[in-house]
C-alpha atoms as one frame of an Amber mdcrd trajectory, in Angstrom:
protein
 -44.378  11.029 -37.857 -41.582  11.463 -40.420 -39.013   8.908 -41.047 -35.654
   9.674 -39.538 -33.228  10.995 -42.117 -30.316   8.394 -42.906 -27.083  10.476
 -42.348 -23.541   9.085 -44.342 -20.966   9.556 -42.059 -17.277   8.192 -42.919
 -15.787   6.291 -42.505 -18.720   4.242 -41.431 -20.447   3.963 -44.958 -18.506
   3.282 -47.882 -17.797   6.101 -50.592 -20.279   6.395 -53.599 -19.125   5.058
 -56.655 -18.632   9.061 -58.093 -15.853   9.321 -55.083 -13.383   7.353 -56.563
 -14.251   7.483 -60.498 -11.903  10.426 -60.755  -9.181   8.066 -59.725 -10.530
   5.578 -61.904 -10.549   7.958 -65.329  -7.175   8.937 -64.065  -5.810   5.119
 -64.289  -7.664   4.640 -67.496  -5.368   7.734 -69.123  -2.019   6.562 -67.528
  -0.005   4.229 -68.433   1.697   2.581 -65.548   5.515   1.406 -65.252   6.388
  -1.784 -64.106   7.734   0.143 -60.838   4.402   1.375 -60.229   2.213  -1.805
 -61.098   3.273  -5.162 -60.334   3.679  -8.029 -62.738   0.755 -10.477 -61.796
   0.017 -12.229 -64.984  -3.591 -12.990 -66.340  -4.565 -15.964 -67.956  -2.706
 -15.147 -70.857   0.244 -14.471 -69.360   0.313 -10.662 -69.929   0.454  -8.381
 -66.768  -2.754  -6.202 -66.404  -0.667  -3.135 -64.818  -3.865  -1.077 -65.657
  -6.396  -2.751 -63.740  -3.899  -2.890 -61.047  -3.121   0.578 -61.011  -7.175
   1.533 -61.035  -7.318  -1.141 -58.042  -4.390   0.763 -56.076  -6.147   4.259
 -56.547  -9.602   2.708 -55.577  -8.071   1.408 -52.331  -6.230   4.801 -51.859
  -9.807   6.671 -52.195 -11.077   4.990 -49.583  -8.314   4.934 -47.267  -8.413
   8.458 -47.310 -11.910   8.493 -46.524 -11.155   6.637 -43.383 -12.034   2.880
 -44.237  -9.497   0.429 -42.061  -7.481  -1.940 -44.215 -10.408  -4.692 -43.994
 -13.136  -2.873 -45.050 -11.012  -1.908 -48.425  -9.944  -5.453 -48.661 -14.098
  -6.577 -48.873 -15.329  -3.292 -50.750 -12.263  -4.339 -53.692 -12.775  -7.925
 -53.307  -9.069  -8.559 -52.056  -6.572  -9.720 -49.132  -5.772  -7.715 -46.182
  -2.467  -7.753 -46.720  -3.033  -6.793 -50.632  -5.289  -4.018 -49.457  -2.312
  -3.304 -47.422   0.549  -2.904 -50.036  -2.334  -1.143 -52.595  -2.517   1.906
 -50.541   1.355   1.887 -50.106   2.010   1.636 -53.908  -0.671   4.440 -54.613
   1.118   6.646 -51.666   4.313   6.341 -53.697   2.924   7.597 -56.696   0.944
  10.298 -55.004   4.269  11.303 -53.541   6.013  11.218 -56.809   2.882  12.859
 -58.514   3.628  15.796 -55.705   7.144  16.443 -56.185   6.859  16.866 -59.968
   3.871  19.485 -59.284   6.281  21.152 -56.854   8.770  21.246 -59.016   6.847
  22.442 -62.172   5.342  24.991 -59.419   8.907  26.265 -58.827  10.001  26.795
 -62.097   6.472  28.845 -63.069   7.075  31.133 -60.117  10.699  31.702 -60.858
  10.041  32.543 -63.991   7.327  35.123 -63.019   9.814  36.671 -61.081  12.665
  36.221 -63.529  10.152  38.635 -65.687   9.634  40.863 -62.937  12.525  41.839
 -62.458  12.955  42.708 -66.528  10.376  44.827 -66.827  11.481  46.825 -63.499
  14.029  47.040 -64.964  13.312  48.308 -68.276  10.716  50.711 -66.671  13.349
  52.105 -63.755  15.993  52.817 -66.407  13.526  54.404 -68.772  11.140  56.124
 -66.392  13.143  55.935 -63.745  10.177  55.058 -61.429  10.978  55.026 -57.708
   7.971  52.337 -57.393   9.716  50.147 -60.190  12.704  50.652 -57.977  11.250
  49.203 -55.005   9.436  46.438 -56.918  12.712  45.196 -58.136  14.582  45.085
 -54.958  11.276  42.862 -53.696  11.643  40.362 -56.807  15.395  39.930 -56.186
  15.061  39.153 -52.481  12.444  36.793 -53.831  14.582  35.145 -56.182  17.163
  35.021 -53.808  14.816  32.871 -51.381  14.149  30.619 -53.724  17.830  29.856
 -54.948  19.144  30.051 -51.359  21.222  32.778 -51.932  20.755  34.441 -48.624
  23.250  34.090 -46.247  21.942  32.267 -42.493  20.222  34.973 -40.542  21.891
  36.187 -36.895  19.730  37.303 -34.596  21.640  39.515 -31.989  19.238  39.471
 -28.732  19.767  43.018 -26.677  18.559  44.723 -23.669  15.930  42.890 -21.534
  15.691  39.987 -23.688  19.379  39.479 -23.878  19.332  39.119 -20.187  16.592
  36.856 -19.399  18.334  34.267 -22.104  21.304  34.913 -20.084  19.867  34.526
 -16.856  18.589  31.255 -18.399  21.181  29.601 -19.380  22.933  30.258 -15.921
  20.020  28.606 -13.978  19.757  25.917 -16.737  23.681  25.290 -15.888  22.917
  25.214 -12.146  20.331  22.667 -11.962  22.789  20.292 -14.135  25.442  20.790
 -12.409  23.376  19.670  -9.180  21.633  17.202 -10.856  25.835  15.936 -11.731
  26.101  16.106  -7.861  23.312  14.289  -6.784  24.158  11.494  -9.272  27.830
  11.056  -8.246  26.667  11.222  -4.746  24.378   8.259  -5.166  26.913   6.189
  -6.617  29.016   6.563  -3.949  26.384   5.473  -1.914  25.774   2.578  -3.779
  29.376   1.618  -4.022  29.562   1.830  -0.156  26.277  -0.283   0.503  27.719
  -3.007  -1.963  31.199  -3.024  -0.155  29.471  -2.962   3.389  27.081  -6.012
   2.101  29.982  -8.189   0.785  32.035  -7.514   3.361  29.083  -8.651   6.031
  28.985 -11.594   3.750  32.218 -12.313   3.426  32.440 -12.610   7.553  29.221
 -15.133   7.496  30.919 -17.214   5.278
C-alpha cells in the first residue's frame, strides 16, 4: 500500500524558505530610513536598520500566508508583541510602496492619453478622419475622469420608476411618523405610571 501523500496546507505549515527570499533580496537592495527601521543598537552601538527591515518583511510574508502572531514570533525567533509591531511597520511601507506605484501609474496613463489626443488631433485636422474624431472625444472624457473635471452626475428618475421612489418615500414617512406616535404615547404612559406610583406612595407614607 502506498504511503499517504503529505499535503502543505497554510497556514498550518510554515512557508518554504523561497516564499519569503524575494522579500529578503528586496531588503538587501533598500536602504531603510530611520522612519521605517527602528534604532535598536548592536553591540557596537550602530543600528542594524537592514536586518531589521529583512526581519519586518519576513514576518509580513508569513502573515500573509496566514501564520497567527505566535507562530511568526517562533519561526523569526522573536516576542509576540515584536512579531506584532513587525507586520505593522512592513504594512506601512507596503502602503507607502502602493501609493507611489499608483501614483507613477497615473502619470503613465495620463500621459498615454495626453498623446492620444495629439495624434487625433494631428490626424483629424489633416485627414480629417471621422474615426480620429471619435477617438478624441473618448481620450478627453478620459482625461477629464482622471482630473475630475466632470461636473456631479444628476440622475432624473421618470415614469414608473419615478413613482415607486415616490411611493417610497411616502410609506417610509408614514411608518416614522407612527413610529413618532407610538413613542410619545409611551412616554405618556410612563409619566402617568410614575405619577400614579408616587402618589400611592406618597399616601403610605
Amino acid at each position: 500500500m502506498p504511503e499517504p501523500v503529505e499535503r502543505t496546507v497554510w497556514p498550518e505549515k510554515i512557508p518554504p524558505p523561497e516564499a519569503v527570499q524575494r522579500v529578503i533580496d528586496v531588503a538587501e537592495a533598500y536602504q531603510p530610513s530611520t522612519s521605517l527601521a527602528s534604532q535598536t543598537r548592536t553591540k557596537n552601538g550602530a543600528a542594524n536598520n537592514q536586518q531589521i527591515l529583512a526581519r519586518r518583511l519576513q514576518a509580513w510574508e508569513l502573515r500573509v500566508y496566514g501564520l497567527s502572531f505566535r507562530a511568526i514570533a517562533k519561526q523569526l525567533g522573536i516576542a509576540p508583541t515584536t512579531a506584532i509591531n513587525d507586520v505593522m511597520k512592513a504594512g506601512d511601507l507596503a502602503k507607502a510602496y502602493r501609493l507611489r506605484l499608483a501614483e507613477r501609474l497615473f502619470d503613465i496613463d495620463l500621459d498615454r492619453t495626453e498623446k492620444v489626443i495629439s495624434a487625433m488631433s494631428k490626424r483629424m485636422r489633416e485627414k480629417d478622419d471621422p474615426r480620429a474624431a471619435q477617438a478624441l472625444v473618448h481620450a478627453l472624457e478620459h482625461r477629464a475622469k482622471m482630473l475630475g473635471h466632470n461636473a456631479p452626475e444628476k440622475i432624473q428618475h421618470e415614469g414608473v420608476f419615478a413613482q415607486v421612489i415616490a411611493d417610497s418615500r411616502v410609506s417610509l414617512d408614514e411608518k416614522l411618523e407612527a413610529l413618532r406616535q407610538r413613542m410619545v404615547g409611551s412616554a405618556v404612559v410612563n409619566v402617568t405610571l410614575d405619577a400614579a406610583q408616587l402618589s400611592g406612595d406618597n399616601s403610605s407614607t
